[in-house]
N, C-alpha and C positions, 0 to 999 in steps of 0.2 A: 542369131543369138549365139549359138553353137563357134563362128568364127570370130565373135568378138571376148567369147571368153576363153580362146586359142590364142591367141593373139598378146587379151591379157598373162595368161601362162608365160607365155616367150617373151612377154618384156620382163616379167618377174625371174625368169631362168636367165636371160640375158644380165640383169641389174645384178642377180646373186653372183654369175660369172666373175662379171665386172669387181667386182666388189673383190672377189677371192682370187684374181688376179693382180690388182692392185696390194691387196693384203703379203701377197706373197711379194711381188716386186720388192714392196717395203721389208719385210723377214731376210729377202738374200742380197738387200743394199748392203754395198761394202763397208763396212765400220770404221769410224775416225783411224785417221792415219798420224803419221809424225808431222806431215804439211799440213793436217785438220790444224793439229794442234799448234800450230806455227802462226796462221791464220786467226784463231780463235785469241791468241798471245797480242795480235795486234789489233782487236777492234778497240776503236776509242778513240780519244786526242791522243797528241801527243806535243809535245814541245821539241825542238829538233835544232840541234847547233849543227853546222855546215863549214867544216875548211874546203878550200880547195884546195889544188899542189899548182902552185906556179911553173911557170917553162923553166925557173933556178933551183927549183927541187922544193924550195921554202912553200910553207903554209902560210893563205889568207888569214885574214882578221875572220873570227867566226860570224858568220851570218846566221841570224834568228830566223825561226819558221815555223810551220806547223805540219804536220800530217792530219788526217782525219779517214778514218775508215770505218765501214759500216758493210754489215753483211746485201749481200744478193740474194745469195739461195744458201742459206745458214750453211756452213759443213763443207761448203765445196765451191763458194764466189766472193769476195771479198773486193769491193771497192774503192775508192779513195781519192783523195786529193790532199798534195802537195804542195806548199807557197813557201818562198821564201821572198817577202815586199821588199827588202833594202835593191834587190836587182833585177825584181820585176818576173821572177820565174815563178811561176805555177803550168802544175802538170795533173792530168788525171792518172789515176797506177790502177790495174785489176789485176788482183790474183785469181789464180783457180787451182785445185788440183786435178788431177787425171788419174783416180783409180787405175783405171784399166790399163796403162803406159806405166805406171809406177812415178811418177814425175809430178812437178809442181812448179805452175809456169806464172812470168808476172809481165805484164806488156805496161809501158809505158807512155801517153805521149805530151808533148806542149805544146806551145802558140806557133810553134814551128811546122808542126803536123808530122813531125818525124816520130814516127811507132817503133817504139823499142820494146823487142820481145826476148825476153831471156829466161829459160826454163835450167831444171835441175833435177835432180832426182830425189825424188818423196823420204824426208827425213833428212834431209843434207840443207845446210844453212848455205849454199854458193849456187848460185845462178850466173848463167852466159849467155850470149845472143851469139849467132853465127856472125861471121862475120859480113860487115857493109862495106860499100863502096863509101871511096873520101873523093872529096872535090879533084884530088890531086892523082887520082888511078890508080891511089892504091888501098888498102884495105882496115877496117880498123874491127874489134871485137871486145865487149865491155865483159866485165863481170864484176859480179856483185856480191860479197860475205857479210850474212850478219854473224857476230859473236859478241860474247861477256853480255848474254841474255840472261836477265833477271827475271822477276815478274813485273820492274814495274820502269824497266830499264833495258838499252841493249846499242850496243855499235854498230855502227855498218861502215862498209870499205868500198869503195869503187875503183876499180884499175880496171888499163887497157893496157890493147898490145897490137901493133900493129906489123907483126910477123905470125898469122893466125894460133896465138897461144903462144910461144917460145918463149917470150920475154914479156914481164907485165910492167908499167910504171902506175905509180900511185896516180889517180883519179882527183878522189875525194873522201871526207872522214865525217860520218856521221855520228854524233849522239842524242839517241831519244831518250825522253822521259816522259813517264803518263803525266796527261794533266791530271791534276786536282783540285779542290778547293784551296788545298793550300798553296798547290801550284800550277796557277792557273794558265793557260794556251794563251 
């Protein structure tokens, strides 16, 4: 009797442990950051106009689309999916932040399986990817700006360079806007 109520003790010291361990964990979690905040900016629909930049410098005709993102792990995983139907792209996007590194990383990929990972530093709206191999042996490296971020609105820029960083040319030109009732995805 004597070692089953020993035993009860030590799972009850064990549980209190547990307990004040966890408790604590949660008290010295790092607190939202300017990427929390970035992330939290983007859960929702969104409606999404897309140029691209032609080989003559000129801009396509906008392509209609959507974003949709939804949390993972509230605060610090952001999910999503990408479509734009007139040309057949859809892509999944995950953000994350990285307290501990100071940085905030978004990987990419599509039907192509090519994983685009492009991080930045915690609080800065520009993301890069190192740079990748081209079919052709030599090197390419994306980057990504969002600005003229509203609440309920915001740009984004995509340019490359394929002299690792020296010189960028325009990519692509995004504008979102939340969906709503009024304006619907």
């Amino acid at each position: 009797m004597r070692t089953v109520r020993t035993l009860a003790c030590l799972a009850v010291a064990f549980c209190a442990l547990l307990v004040a361990v966890k408790a604590d964990a949660v008290d010295n979690a790092p607190g939202p950051t300017s990427g929390v905040e970035q992330l939290r900016h983007m859960v929702g629909a969104w409606r999404v106009e897309t140029r691209f930049v032609q080989e003559d410098g000129s801009d396509t005709e906008p392509f209609a689309g959507t974003y949709h993102f939804n949390w993972v792990i509230e605060d610090r995983v952001l999910s999503g999916v990408s479509e734009i139907p007139a040309i057949g792209q859809k892509s999944a996007v995950l953000f994350y932040v990285r307290p501990a590194t100071g940085e905030i990383e978004m990987v990419s990929v599509g039907a192509d399986g090519k994983l685009w990972v492009m991080t930045g530093r915690d609080g800065e709206e520009v993301r890069s990817t190192p740079d990748y191999p081209t079919t052709d042996g030599g090197t390419v490296r994306l980057r990504f700006t969002r600005f003229n971020v509203q609440p309920d609105n915001f740009e984004s820029r995509m340019e490359w360079s394929a002299d690792q960083g020296v010189n960028w040319s325009k990519g692509n030109h995004q504008r979102f806007e939340r969906c709503t009732d009024a304006l619907p995805c």
